[in-house]
mmJSON file of the N, C-alpha and C atoms, coordinates in Angstrom:
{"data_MODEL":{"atom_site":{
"group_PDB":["ATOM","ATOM","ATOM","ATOM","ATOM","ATOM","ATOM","ATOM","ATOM","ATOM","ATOM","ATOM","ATOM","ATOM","ATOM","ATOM","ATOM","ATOM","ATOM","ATOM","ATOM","ATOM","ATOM","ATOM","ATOM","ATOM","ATOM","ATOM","ATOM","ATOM","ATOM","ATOM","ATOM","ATOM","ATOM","ATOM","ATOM","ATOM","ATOM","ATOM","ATOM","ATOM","ATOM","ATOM","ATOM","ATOM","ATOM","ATOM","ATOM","ATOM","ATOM","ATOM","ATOM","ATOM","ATOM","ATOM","ATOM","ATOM","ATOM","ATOM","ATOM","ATOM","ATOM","ATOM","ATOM","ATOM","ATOM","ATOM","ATOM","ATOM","ATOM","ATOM","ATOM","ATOM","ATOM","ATOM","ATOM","ATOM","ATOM","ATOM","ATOM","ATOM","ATOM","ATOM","ATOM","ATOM","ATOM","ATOM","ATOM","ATOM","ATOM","ATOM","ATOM","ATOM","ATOM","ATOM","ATOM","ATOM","ATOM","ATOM","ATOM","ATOM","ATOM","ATOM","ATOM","ATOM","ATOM","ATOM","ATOM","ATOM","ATOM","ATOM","ATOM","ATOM","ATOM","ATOM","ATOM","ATOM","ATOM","ATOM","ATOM","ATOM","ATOM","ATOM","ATOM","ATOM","ATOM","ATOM","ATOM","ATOM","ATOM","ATOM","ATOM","ATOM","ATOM","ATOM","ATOM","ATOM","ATOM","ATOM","ATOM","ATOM","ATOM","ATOM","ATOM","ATOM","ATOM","ATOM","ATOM","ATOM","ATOM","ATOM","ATOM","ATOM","ATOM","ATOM","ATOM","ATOM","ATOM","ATOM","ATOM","ATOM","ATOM","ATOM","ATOM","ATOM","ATOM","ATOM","ATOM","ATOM","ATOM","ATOM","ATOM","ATOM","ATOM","ATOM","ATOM","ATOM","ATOM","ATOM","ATOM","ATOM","ATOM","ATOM","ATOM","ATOM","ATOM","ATOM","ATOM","ATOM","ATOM","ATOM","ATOM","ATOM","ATOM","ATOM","ATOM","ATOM","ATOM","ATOM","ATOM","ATOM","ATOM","ATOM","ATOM","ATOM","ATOM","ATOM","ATOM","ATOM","ATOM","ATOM","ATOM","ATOM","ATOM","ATOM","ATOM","ATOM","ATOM"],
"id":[1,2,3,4,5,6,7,8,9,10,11,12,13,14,15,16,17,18,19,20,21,22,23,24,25,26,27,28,29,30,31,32,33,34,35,36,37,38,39,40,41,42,43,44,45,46,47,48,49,50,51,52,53,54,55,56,57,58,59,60,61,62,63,64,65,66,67,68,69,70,71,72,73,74,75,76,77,78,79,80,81,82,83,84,85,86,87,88,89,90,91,92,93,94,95,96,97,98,99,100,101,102,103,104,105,106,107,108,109,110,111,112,113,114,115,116,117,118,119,120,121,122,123,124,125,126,127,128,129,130,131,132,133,134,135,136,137,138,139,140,141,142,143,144,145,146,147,148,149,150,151,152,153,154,155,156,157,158,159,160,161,162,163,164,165,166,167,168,169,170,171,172,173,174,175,176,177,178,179,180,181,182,183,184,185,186,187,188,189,190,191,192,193,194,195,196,197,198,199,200,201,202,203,204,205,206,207,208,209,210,211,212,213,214,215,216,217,218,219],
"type_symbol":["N","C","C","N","C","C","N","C","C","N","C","C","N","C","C","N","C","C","N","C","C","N","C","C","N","C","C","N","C","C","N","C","C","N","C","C","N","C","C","N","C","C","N","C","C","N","C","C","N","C","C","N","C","C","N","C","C","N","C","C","N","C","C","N","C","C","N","C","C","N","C","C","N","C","C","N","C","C","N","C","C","N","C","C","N","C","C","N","C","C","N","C","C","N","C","C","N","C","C","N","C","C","N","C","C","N","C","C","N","C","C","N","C","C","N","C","C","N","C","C","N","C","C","N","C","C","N","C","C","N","C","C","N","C","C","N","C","C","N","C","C","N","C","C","N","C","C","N","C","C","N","C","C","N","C","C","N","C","C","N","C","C","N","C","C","N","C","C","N","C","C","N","C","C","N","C","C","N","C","C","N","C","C","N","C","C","N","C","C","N","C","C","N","C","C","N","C","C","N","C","C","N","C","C","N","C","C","N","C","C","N","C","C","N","C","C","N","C","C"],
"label_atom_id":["N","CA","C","N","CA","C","N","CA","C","N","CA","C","N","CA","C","N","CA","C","N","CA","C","N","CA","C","N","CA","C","N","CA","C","N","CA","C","N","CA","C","N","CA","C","N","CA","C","N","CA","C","N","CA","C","N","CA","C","N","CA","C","N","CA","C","N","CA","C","N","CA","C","N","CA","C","N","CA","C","N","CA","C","N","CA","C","N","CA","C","N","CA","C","N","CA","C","N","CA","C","N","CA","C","N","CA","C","N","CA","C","N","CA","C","N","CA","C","N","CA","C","N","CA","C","N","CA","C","N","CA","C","N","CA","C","N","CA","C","N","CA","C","N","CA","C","N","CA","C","N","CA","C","N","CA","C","N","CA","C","N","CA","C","N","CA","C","N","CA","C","N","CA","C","N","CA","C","N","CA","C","N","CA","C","N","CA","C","N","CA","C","N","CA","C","N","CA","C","N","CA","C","N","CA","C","N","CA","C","N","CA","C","N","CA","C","N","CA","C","N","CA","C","N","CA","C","N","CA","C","N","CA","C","N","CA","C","N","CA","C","N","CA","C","N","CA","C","N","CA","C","N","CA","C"],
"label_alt_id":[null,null,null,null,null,null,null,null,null,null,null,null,null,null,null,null,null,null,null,null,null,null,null,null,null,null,null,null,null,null,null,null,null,null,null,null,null,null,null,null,null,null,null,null,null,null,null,null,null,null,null,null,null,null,null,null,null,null,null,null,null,null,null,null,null,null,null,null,null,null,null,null,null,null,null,null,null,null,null,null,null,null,null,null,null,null,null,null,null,null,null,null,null,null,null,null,null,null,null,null,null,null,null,null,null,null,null,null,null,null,null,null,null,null,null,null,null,null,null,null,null,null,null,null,null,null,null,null,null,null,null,null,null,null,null,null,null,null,null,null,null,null,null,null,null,null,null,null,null,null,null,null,null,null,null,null,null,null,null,null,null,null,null,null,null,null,null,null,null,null,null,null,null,null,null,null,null,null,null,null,null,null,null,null,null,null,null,null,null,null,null,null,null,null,null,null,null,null,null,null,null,null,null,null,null,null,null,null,null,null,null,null,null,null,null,null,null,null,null],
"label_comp_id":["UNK","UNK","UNK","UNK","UNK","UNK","UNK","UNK","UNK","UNK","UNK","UNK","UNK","UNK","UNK","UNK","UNK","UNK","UNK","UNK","UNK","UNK","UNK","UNK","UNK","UNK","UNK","UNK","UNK","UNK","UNK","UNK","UNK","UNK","UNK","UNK","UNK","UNK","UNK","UNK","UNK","UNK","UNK","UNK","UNK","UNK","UNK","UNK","UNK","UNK","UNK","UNK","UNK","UNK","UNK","UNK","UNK","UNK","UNK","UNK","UNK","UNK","UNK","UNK","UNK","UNK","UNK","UNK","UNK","UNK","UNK","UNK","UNK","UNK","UNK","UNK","UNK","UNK","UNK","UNK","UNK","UNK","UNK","UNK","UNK","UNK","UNK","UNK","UNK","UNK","UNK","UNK","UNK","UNK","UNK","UNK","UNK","UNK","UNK","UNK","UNK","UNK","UNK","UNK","UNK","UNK","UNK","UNK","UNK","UNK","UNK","UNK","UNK","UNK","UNK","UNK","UNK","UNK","UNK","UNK","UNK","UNK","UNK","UNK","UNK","UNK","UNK","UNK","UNK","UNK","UNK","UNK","UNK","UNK","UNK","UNK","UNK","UNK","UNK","UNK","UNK","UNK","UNK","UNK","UNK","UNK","UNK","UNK","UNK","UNK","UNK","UNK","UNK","UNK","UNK","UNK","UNK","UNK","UNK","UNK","UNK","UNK","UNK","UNK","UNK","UNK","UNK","UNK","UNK","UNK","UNK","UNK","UNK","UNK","UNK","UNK","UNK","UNK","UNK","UNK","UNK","UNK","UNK","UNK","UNK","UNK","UNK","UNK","UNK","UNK","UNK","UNK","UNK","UNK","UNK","UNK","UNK","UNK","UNK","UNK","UNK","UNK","UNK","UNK","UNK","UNK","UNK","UNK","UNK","UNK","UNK","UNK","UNK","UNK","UNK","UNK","UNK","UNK","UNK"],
"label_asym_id":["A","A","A","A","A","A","A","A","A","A","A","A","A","A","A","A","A","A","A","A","A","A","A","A","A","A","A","A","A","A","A","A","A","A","A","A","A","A","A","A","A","A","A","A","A","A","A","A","A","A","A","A","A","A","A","A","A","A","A","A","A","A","A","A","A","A","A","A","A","A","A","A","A","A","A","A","A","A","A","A","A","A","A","A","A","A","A","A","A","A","A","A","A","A","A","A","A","A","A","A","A","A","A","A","A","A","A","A","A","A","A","A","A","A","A","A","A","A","A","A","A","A","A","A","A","A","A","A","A","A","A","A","A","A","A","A","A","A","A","A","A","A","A","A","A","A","A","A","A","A","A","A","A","A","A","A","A","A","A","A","A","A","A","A","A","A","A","A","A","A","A","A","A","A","A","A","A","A","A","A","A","A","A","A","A","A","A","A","A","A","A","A","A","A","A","A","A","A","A","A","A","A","A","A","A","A","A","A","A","A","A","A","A","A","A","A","A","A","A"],
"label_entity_id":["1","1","1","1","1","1","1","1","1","1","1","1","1","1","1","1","1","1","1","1","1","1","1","1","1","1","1","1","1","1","1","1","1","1","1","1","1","1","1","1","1","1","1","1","1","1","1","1","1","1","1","1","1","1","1","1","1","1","1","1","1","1","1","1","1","1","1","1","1","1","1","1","1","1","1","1","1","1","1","1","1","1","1","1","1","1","1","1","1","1","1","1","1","1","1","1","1","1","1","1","1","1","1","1","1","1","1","1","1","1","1","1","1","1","1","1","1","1","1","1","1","1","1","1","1","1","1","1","1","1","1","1","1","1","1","1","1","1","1","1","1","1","1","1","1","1","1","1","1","1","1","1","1","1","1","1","1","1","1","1","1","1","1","1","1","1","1","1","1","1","1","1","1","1","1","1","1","1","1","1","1","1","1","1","1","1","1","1","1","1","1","1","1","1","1","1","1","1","1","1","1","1","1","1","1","1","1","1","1","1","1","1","1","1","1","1","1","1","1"],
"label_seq_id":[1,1,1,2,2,2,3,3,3,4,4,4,5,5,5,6,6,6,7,7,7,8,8,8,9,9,9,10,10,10,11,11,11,12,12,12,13,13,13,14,14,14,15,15,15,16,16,16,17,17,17,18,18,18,19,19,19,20,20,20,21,21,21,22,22,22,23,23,23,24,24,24,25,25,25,26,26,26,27,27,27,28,28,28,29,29,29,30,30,30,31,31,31,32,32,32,33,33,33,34,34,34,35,35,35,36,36,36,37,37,37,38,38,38,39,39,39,40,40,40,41,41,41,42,42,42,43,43,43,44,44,44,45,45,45,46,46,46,47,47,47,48,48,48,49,49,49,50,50,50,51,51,51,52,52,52,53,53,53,54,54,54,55,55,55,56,56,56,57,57,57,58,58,58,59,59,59,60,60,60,61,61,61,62,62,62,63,63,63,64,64,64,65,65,65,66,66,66,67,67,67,68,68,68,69,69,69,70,70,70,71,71,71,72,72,72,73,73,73],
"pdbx_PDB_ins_code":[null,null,null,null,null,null,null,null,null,null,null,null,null,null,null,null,null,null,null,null,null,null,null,null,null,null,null,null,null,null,null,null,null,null,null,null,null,null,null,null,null,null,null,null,null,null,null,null,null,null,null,null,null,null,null,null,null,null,null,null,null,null,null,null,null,null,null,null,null,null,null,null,null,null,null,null,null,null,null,null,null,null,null,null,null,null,null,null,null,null,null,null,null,null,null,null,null,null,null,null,null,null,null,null,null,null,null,null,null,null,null,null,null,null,null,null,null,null,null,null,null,null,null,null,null,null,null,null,null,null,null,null,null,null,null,null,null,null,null,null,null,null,null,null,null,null,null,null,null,null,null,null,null,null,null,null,null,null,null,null,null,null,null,null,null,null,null,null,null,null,null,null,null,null,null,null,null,null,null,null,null,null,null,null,null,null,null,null,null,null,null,null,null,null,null,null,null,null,null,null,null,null,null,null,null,null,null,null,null,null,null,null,null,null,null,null,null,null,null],
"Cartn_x":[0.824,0.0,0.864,2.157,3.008,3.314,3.703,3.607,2.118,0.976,0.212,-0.264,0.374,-0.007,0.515,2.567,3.468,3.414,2.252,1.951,0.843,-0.462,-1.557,-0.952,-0.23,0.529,1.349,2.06,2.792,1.614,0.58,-0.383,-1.121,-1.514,-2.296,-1.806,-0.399,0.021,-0.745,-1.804,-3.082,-3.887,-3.945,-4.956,-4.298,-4.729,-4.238,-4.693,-4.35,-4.757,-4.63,-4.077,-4.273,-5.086,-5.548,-6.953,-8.306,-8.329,-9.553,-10.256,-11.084,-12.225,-13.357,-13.935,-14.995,-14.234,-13.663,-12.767,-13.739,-14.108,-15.194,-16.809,-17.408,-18.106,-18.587,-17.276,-16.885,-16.627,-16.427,-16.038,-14.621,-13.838,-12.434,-11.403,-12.391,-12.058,-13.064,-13.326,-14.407,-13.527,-14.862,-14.752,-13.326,-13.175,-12.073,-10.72,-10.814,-9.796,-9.547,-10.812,-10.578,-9.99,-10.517,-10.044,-8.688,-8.05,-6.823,-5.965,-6.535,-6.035,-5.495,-6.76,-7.052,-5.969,-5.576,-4.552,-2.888,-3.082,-1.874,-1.502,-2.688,-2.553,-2.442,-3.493,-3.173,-1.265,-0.481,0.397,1.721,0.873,2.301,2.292,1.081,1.069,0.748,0.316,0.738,-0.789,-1.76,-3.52,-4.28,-5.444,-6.363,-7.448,-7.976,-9.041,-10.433,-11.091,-12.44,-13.279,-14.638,-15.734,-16.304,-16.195,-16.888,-16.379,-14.92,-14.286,-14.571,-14.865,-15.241,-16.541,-16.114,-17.387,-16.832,-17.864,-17.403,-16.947,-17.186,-16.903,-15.722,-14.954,-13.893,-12.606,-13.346,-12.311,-12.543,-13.246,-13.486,-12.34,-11.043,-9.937,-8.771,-7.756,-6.507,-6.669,-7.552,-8.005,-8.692,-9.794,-10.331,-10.247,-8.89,-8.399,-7.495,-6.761,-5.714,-6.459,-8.001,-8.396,-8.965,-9.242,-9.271,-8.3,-7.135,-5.868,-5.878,-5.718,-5.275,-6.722,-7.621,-8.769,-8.103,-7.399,-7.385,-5.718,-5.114,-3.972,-3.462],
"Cartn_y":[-1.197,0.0,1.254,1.141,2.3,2.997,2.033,2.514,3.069,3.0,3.535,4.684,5.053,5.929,6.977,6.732,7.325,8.111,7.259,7.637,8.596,8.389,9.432,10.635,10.761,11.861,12.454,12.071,12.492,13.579,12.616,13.404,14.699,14.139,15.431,15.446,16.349,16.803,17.19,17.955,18.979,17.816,16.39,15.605,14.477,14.747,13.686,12.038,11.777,10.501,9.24,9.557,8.714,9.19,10.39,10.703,10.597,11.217,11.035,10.028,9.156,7.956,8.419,9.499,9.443,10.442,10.313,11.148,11.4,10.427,10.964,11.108,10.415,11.021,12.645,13.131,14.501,15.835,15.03,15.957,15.884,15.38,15.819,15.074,14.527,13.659,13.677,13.602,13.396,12.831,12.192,11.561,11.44,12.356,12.839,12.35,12.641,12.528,11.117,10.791,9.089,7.992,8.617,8.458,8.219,9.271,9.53,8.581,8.392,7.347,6.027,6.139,4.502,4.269,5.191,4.924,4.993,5.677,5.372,4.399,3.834,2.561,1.042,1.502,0.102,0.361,1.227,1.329,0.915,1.51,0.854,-0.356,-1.081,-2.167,-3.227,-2.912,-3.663,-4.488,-4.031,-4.396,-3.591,-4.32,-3.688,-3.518,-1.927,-2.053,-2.444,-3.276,-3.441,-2.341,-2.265,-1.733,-2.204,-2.938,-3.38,-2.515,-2.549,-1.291,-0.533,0.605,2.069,2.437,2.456,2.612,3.603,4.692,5.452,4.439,3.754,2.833,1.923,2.285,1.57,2.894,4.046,5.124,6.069,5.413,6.612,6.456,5.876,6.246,5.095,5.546,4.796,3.094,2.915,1.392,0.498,1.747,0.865,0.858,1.821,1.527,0.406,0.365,-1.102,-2.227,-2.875,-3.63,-3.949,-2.661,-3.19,-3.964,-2.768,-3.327,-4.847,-5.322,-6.283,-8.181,-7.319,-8.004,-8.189,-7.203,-7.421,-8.008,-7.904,-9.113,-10.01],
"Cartn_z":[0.0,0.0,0.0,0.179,0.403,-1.094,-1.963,-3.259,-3.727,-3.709,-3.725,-3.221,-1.717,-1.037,-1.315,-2.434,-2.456,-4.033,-4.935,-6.135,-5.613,-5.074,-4.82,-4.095,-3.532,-2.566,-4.036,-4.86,-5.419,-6.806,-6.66,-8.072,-6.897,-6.106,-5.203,-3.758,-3.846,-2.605,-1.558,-1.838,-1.355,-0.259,-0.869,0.094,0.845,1.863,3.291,3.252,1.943,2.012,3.053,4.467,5.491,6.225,6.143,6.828,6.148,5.115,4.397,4.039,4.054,4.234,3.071,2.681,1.55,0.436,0.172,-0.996,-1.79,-2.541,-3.588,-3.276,-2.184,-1.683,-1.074,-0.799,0.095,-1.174,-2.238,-3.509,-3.348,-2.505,-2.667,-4.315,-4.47,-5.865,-6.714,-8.424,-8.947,-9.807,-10.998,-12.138,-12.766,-12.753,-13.601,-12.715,-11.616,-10.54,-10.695,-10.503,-10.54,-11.948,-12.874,-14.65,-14.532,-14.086,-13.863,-13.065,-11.645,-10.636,-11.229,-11.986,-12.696,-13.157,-14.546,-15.324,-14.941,-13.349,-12.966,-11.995,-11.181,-10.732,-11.767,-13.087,-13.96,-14.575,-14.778,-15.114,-13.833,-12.722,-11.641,-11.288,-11.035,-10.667,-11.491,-13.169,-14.535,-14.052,-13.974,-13.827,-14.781,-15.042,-15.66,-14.854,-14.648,-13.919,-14.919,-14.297,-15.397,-14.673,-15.673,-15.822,-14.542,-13.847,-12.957,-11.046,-11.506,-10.252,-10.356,-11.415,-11.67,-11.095,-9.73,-9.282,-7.967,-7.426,-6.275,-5.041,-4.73,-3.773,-3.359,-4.476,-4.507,-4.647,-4.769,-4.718,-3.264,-2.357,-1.389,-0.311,-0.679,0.558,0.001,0.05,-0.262,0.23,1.221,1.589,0.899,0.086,-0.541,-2.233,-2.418,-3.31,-3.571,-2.435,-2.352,-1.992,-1.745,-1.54,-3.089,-3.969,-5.874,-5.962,-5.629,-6.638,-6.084,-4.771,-4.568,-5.092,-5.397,-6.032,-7.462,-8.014,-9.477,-9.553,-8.433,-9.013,-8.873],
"occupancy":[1.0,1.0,1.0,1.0,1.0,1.0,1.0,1.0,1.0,1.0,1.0,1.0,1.0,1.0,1.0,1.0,1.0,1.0,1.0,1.0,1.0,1.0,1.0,1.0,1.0,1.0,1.0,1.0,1.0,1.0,1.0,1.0,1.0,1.0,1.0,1.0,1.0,1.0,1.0,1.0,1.0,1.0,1.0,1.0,1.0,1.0,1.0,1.0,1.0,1.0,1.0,1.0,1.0,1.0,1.0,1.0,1.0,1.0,1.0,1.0,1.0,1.0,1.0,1.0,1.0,1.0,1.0,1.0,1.0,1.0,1.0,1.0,1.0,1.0,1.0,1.0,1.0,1.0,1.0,1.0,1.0,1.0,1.0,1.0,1.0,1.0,1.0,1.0,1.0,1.0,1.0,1.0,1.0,1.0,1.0,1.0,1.0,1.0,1.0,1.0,1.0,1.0,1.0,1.0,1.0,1.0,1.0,1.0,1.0,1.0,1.0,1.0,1.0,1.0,1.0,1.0,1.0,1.0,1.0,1.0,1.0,1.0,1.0,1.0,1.0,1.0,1.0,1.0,1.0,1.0,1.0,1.0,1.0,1.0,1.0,1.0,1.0,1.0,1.0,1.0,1.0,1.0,1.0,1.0,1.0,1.0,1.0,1.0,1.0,1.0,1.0,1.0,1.0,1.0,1.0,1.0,1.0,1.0,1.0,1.0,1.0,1.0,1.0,1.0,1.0,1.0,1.0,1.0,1.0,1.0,1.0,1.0,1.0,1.0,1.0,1.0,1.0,1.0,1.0,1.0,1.0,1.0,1.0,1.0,1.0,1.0,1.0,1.0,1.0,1.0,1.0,1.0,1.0,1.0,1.0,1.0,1.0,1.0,1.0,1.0,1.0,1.0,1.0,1.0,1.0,1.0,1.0,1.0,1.0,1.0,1.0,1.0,1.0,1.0,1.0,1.0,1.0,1.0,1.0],
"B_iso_or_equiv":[0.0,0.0,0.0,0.0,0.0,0.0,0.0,0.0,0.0,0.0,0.0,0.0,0.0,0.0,0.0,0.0,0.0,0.0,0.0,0.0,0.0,0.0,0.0,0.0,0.0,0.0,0.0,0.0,0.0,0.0,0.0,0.0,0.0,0.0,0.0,0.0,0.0,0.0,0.0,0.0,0.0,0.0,0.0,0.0,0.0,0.0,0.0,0.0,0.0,0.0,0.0,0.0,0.0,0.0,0.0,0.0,0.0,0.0,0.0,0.0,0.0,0.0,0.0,0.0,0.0,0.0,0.0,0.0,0.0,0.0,0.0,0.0,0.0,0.0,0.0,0.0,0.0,0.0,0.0,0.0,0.0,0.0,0.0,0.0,0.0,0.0,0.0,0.0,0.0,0.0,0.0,0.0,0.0,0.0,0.0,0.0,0.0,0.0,0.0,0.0,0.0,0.0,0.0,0.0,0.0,0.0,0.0,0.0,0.0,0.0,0.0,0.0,0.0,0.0,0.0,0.0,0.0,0.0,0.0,0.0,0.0,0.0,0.0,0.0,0.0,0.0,0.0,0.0,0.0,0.0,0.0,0.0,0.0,0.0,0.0,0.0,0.0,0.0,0.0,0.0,0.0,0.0,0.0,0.0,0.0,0.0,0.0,0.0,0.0,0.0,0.0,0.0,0.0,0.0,0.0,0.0,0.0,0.0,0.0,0.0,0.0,0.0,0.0,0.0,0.0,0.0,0.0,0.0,0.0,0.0,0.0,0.0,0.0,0.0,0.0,0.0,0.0,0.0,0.0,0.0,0.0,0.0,0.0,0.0,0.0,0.0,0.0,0.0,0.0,0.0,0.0,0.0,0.0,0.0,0.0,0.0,0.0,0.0,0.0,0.0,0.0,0.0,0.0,0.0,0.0,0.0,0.0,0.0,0.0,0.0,0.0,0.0,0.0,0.0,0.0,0.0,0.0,0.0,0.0],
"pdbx_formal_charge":[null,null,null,null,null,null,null,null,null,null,null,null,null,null,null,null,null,null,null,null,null,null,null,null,null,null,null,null,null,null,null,null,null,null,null,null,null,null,null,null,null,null,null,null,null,null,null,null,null,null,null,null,null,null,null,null,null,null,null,null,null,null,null,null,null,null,null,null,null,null,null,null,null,null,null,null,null,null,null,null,null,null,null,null,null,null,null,null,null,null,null,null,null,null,null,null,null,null,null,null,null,null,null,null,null,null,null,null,null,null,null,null,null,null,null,null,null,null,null,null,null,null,null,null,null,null,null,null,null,null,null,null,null,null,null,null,null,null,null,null,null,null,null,null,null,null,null,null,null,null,null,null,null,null,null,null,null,null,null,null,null,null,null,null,null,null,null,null,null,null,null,null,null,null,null,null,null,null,null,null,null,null,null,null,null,null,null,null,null,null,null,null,null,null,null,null,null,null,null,null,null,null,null,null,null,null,null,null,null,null,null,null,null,null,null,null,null,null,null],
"auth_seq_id":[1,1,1,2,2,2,3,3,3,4,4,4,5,5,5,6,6,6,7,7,7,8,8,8,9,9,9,10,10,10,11,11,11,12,12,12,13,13,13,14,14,14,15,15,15,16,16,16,17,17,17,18,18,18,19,19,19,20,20,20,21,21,21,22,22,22,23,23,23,24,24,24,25,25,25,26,26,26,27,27,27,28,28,28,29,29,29,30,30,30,31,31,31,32,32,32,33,33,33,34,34,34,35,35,35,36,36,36,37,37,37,38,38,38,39,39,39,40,40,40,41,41,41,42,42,42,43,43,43,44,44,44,45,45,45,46,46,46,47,47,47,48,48,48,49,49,49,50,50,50,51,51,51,52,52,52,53,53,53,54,54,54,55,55,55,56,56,56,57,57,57,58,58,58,59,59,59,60,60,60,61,61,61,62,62,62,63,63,63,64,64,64,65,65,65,66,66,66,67,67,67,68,68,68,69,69,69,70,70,70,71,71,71,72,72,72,73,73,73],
"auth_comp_id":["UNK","UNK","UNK","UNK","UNK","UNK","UNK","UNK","UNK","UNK","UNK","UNK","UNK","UNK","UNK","UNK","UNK","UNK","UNK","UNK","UNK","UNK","UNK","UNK","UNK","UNK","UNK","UNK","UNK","UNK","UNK","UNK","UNK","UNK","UNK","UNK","UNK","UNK","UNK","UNK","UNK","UNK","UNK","UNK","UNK","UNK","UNK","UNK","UNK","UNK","UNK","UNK","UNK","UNK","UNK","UNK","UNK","UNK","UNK","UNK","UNK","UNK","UNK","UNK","UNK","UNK","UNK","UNK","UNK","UNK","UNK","UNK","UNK","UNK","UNK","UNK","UNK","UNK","UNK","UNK","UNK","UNK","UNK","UNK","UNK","UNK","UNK","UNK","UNK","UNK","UNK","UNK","UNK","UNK","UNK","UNK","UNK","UNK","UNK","UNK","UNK","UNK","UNK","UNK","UNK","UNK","UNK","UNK","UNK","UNK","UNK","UNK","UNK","UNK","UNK","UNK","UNK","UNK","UNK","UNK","UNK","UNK","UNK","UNK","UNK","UNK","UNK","UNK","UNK","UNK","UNK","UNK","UNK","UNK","UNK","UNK","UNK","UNK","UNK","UNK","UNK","UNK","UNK","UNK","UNK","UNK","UNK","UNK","UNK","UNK","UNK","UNK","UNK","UNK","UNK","UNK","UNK","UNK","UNK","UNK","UNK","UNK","UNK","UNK","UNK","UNK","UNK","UNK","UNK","UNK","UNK","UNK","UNK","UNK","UNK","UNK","UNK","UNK","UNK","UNK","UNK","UNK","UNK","UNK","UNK","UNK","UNK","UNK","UNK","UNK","UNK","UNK","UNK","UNK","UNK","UNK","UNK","UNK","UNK","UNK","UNK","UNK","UNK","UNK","UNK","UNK","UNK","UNK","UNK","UNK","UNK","UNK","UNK","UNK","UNK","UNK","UNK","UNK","UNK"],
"auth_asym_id":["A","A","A","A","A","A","A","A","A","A","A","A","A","A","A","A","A","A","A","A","A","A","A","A","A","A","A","A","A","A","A","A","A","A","A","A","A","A","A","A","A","A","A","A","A","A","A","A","A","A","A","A","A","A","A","A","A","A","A","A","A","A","A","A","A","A","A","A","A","A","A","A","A","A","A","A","A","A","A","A","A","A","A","A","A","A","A","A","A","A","A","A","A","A","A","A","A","A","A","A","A","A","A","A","A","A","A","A","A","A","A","A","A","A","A","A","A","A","A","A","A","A","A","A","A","A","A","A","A","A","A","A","A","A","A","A","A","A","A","A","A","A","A","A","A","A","A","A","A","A","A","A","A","A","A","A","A","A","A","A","A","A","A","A","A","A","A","A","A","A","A","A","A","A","A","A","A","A","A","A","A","A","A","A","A","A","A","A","A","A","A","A","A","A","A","A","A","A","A","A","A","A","A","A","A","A","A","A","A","A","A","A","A","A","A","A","A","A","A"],
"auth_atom_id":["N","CA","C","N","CA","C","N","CA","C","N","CA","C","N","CA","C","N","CA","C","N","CA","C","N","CA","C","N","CA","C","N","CA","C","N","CA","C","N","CA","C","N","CA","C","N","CA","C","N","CA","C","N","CA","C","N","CA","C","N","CA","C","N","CA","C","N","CA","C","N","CA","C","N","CA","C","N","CA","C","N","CA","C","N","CA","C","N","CA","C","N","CA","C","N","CA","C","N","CA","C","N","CA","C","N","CA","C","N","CA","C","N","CA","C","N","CA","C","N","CA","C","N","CA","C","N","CA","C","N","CA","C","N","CA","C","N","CA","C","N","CA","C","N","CA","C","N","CA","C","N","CA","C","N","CA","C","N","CA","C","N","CA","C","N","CA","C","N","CA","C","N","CA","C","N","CA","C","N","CA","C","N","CA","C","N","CA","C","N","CA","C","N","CA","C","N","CA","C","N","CA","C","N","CA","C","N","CA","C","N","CA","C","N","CA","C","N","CA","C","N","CA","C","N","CA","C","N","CA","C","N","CA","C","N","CA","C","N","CA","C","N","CA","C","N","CA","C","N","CA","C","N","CA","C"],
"pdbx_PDB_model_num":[1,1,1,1,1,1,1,1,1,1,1,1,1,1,1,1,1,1,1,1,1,1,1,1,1,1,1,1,1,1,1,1,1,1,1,1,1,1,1,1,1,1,1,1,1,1,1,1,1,1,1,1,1,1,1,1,1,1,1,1,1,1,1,1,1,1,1,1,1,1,1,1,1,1,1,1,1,1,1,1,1,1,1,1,1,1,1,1,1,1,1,1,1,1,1,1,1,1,1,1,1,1,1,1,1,1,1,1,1,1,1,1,1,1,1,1,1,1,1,1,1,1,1,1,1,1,1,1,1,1,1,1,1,1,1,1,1,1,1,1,1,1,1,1,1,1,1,1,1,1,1,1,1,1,1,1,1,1,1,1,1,1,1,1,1,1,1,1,1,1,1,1,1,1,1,1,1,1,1,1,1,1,1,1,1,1,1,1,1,1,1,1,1,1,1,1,1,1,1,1,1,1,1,1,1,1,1,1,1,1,1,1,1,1,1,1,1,1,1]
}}}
């Protein structure tokens, strides 16, 4: 999870991703934010996210982003 935590910190300095829990719920992330995430988590960790992750729920906090990634590899 550290590489993950060390890529999201690096794209948005601005958010406390060990505090924050509804990221995209809260607005601190949208669509777009997340588009983005995607393509740099399928590139570091060599995954494809499907159609089926793209969902708010799986982007609302660095936890339950690493509980995708670790679903998809």
């Amino acid at each position: 999870m550290n590489e993950l935590k060390a890529l999201l910190e690096g794209m948005y300095p601005d958010i406390d991703f060990s505090k924050e829990k509804n990221l995209y719920g809260d607005g601190i992330i949208d669509s777009v934010h997340v588009v983005t995430i995607i393509a740099k988590i399928e590139e570091l960790f060599d995954i494809s996210v499907t159609m089926e992750y793209i969902q708010p729920p799986y982007f609302q906090s660095i936890e339950t982003m690493w509980e995708m990634i670790e679903e998809l590899m």
